[in-house]
Every structure is written in structure tokens, then in C-alpha cells.
C-alpha positions in Angstrom: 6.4 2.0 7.4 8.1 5.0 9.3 9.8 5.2 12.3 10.1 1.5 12.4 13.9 -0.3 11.5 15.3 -3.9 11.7 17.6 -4.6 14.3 16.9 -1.5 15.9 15.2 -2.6 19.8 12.9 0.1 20.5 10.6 -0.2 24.4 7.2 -1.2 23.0 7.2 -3.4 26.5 3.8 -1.4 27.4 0.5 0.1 25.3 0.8 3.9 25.5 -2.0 6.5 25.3 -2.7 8.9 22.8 -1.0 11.7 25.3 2.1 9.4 25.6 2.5 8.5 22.4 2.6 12.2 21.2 5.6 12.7 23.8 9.0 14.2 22.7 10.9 11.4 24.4 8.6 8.6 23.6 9.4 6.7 20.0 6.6 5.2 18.8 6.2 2.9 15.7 3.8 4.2 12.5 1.9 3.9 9.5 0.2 6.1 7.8 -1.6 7.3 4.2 0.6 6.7 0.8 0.2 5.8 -2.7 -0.7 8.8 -4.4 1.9 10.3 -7.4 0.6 14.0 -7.6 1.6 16.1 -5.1 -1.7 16.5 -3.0 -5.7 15.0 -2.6 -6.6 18.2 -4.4 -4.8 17.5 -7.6 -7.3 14.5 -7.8 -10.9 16.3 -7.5 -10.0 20.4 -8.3 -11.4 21.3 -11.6 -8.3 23.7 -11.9 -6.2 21.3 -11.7 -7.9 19.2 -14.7 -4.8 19.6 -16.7 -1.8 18.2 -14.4 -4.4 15.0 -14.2 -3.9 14.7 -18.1 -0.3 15.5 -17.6 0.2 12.7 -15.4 -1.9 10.0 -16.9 0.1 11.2 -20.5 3.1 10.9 -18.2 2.2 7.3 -16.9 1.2 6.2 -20.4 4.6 6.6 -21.7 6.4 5.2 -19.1 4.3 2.1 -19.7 5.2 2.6 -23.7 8.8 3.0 -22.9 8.8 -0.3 -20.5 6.9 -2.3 -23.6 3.8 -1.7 -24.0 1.4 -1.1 -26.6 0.8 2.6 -26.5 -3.2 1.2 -26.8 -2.7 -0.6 -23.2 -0.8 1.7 -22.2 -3.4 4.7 -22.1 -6.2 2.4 -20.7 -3.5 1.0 -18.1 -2.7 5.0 -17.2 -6.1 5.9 -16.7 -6.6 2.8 -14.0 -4.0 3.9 -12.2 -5.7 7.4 -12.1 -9.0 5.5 -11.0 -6.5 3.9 -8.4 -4.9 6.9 -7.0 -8.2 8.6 -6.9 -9.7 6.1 -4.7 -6.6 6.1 -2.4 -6.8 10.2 -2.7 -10.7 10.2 -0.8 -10.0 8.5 2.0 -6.0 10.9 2.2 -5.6 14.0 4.2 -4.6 17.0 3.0 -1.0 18.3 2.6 -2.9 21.0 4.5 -5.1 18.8 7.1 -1.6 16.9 8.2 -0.1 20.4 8.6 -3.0 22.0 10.9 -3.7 18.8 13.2 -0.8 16.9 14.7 -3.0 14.5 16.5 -3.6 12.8 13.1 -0.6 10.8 13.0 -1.3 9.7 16.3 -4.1 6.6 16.5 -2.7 3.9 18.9 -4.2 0.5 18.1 -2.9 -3.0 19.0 -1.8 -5.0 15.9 -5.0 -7.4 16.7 -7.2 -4.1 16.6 -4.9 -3.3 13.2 -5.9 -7.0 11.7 -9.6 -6.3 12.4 -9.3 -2.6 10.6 -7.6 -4.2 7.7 -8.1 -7.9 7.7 -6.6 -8.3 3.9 -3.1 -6.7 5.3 -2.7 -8.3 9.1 -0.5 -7.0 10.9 0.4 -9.4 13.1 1.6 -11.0 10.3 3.8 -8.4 8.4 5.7 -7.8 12.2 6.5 -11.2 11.7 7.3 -11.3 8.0 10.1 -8.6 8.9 11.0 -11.0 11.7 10.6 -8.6 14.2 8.8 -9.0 17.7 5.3 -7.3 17.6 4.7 -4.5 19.8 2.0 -4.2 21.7 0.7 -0.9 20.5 1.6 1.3 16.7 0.2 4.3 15.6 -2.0 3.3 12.5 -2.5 6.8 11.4 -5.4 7.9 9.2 -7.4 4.7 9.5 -10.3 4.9 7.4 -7.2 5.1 4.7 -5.7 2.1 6.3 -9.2 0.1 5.7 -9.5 1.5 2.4 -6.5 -0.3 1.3 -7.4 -3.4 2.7 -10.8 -3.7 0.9 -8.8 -2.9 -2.4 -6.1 -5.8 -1.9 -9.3 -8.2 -1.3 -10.8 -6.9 -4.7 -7.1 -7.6 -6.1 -7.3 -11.2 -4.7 -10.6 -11.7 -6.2 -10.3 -10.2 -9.4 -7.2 -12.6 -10.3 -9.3 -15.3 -8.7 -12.4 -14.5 -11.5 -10.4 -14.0 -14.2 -7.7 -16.7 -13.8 -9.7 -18.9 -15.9 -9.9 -17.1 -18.7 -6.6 -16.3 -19.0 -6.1 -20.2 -18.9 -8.6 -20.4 -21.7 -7.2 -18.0 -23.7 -3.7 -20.2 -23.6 -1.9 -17.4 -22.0 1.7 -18.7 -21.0 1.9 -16.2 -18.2 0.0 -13.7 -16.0 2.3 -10.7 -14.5 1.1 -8.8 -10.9 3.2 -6.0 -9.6 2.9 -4.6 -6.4 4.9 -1.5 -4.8 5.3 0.5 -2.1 7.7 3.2 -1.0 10.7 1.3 0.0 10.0 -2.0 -1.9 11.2 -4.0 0.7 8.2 -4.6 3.6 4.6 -4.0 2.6 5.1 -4.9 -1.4 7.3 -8.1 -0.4 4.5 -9.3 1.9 1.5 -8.8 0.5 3.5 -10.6 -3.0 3.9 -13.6 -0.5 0.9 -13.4 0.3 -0.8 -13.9 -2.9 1.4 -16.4 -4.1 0.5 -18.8 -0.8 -3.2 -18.2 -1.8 -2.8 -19.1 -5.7 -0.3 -21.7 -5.0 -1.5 -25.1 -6.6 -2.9 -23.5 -9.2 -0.1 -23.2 -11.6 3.9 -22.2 -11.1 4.0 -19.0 -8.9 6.8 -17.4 -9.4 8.0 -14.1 -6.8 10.8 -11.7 -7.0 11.7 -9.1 -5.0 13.1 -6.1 -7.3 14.8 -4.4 -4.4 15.6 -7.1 -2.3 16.9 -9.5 -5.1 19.2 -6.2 -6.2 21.0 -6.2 -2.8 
């Protein structure tokens, strides 16, 4: 999340609109579109640009190998993440789009409008996970990305909720869920908490926080 810092007291005492939010002097709190490891939306769908998407998914196939596993997984793992990033990169601007219109950054919700947008990532909530005060109005740039992402955490939530039992059949000792983000410290941490207070009572739950734990 940019432009937002712990123990940092910004004036969020009133809601602003669009015209005062894109003020000079006026700081305004925002999220916007993520997630994707090429360097544009166009690397995902250009047909000349077939061959950096086999670069990459070779690319995230051996990281995979080189953090343990099978080269097998590791190619099938690669190309979901390719399916991942591809669904984040339809609903992204353009390097180009962000360039030509400013007033993209710019859409001034309330957090309770947020929650309704994305109801799998409220965030009422997450202000208060980072135990700051809520403001009454953020910029929740690029919403139909915003909304994207929230359907895809509530197909996370329900995919480990199918196949939980299985796993328990197959007399797996443990099931492993990663989650990141940029900074690995706000979104990640809460939507990990998250999940673990939703499968709680149904086996040990273990969370930790890579970057906070290495502070």
C-alpha cells in the first residue's frame, strides 16, 4: 500500500473529492494494481512476446527446482503462476494507460465502500491490523483490479477448504500456503491471519511472517 506509513499522522479528518484528492498539497492514502512479474499487461496476451512468457515460466520453474522441488512440480507449479499473473494482467492497466491518464490513480472510496468492492480483503480490517485509525476516505485505484483480487482470495479459501480432506486422507503431515506481496509486511501478513482464523480448529495452524519475523 503506497503513500501510507505507520506512525506517520496524516489529516484524513474529512472525505475529499476526486478534484481534492488530485491536489498538490493534499496527501492522500492509496492502493492500486500489483502482482504481475513481467514488466507490462502486454507481455501476458502479445503473440510477439510468446517467448519472454516461456522465458519466465522456465525462469520460475527453476527457482522452484533450486528451492526443492521436483523439477516435475515445478514446471506445472510455473505455469499456475503464469495462469495467475494472467488473470491479475486483464483486469491491469497499461504501463502506457497509467502514463496517459492521471485520474486513474485517483478513485476515492470510504473503506466501508472498499469492503463491499472486495469483501474477501476488508479494509476496515487491514487499517486495523496495521493498528492504524481508518480514514474516512483512500484512493482504491483501478477497482475492477481491486475486485478481481478479492474473488481470487475467496477461490483460495475455498479450494484449501475442498481439498483439505484429501490431503488428510492421503496422511499428509503438512499442507504449506504462501502468500506475498510487495513489502511482505501488510497485505500478505493479513490475509495469512486471516486464513489461519478461518481454518483454526481444524488441525495446528501454524503462521510466520518471513519479513517481519527477520526484523
Amino acid at each position: 500500500m503506497s503513500g501510507f506509513d505507520r506512525g506517520v499522522e496524516h489529516d484524513f479528518a474529512r472525505s475529499l473529492s476526486l478534484a481534492e484528492a488530485m491536489r498538490e498539497d493534499v496527501l492522500v492514502a492509496y492502493a492500486m494494481q500489483g502482482g504481475l512479474g513481467l514488466p507490462d499487461k502486454s507481455y501476458y496476451f502479445d503473440a510477439d512476446k510468446q517467448d519472454k512468457r516461456d522465458a519466465y515460466v522456465a525462469h520460475v520453474a527453476k527457482v522452484l527446482e533450486l528451492s526443492g522441488v521436483p523439477a516435475a512440480d515445478a514446471a506445472a507449479q510455473a505455469r499456475q503462476v503464469m495462469a495467475f499473473e494472467t488473470r491479475l494482467a486483464e483486469v491491469s492497466k497499461s504501463r502506457e494507460e497509467l502514463s496517459r491518464d492521471v485520474s486513474l490513480y485517483y478513485n476515492p472510496v470510504s473503506p466501508a465502500d472498499a469492503d463491499k468492492l472486495a469483501p474477501n480483503f476488508p479494509w476496515t480490517k487491514f487499517f486495523e491490523s496495521q493498528g492504524v485509525a481508518a480514514p474516512k476516505m483512500f484512493s482504491l485505484a483501478m477497482p475492477e483490479f481491486h475486485a478481481e483480487v478479492s474473488e481470487m482470495l475467496g477461490q483460495i479459501e475455498s479450494f484449501l477448504a475442498r481439498w483439505l480432506p484429501a490431503f488428510e486422507q492421503d496422511q499428509r503431515a503438512y499442507l504449506t500456503v504462501a502468500i506475498g506481496c510487495t513489502g511482505g509486511q501488510h497485505r500478505s501478513v493479513y490475509f495469512a491471519e486471516q486464513l489461519a482464523q478461518r481454518f483454526h480448529g481444524r488441525g495446528a495452524v501454524l503462521v510466520r511472517h518471513r519479513e517481519l519475523d527477520a526484523r
